[in-house]
C-alpha positions as CSV (number, residue, x, y, z in Angstrom):
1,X,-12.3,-1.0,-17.3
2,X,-12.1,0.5,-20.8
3,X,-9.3,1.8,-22.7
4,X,-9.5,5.7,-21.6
5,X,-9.5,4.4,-17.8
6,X,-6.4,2.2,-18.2
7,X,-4.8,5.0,-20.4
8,X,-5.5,7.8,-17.4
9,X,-4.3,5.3,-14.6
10,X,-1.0,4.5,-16.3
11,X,-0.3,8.0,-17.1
12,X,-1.0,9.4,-13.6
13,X,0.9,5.9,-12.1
14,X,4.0,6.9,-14.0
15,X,3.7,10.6,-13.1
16,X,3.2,10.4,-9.5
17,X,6.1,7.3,-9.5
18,X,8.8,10.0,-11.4
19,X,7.6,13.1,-8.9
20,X,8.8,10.5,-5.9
21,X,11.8,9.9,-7.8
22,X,12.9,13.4,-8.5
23,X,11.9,14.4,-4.8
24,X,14.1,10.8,-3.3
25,X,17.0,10.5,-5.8
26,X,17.3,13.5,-8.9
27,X,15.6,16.0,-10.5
28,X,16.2,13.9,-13.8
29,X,13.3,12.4,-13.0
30,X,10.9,14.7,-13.6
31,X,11.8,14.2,-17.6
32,X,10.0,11.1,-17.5
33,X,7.0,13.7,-15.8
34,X,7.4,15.9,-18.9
35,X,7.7,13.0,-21.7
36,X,4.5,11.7,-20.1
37,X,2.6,15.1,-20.4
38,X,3.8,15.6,-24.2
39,X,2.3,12.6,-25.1
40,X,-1.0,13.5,-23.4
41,X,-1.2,16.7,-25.0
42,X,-0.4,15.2,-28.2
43,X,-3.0,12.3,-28.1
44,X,-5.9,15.1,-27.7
45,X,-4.3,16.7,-31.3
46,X,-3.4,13.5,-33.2
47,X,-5.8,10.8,-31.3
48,X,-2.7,8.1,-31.2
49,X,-1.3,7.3,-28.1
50,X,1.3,4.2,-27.9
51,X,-0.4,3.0,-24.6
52,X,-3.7,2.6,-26.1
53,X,-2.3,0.4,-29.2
54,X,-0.6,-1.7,-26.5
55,X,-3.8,-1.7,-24.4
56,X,-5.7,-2.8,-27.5
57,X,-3.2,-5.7,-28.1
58,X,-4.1,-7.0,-24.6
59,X,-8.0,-6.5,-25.7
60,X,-8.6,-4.2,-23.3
61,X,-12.4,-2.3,-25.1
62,X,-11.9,1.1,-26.4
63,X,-13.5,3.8,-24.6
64,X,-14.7,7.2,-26.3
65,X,-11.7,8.9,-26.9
66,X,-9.5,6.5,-28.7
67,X,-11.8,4.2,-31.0
């Protein structure tokens, strides 16, 4: 697995996890949904994205987007 893969799969795993949330307990949750999306969009501008420098500490090999 490289860095964009593990990047995607946390991203999506934290989105669907909040949508059950906010469906099961409060709406609230779907601010985690929108934080999540922010930062996505964000990374395509800026190219940094917290996951991935975590990712990297683990030494998880960057993919193409985020060398």
């Amino acid at each position: 697995m490289n860095l964009d893969k593990a990047v995607f799969r946390i991203a999506g795993i934290i989105i669907l996890i909040s949508v059950l949330l906010a469906a099961v307990h409060t709406k609230y949750w779907l601010i985690l949904t929108a934080f999540v999306a922010v930062n996505m969009l964000q990374a395509t501008y800026t190219a940094f994205c917290p996951s991935a420098k975590v990712f990297k500490l683990f030494g998880i090999k960057p993919g193409r987007i985020f060398d």
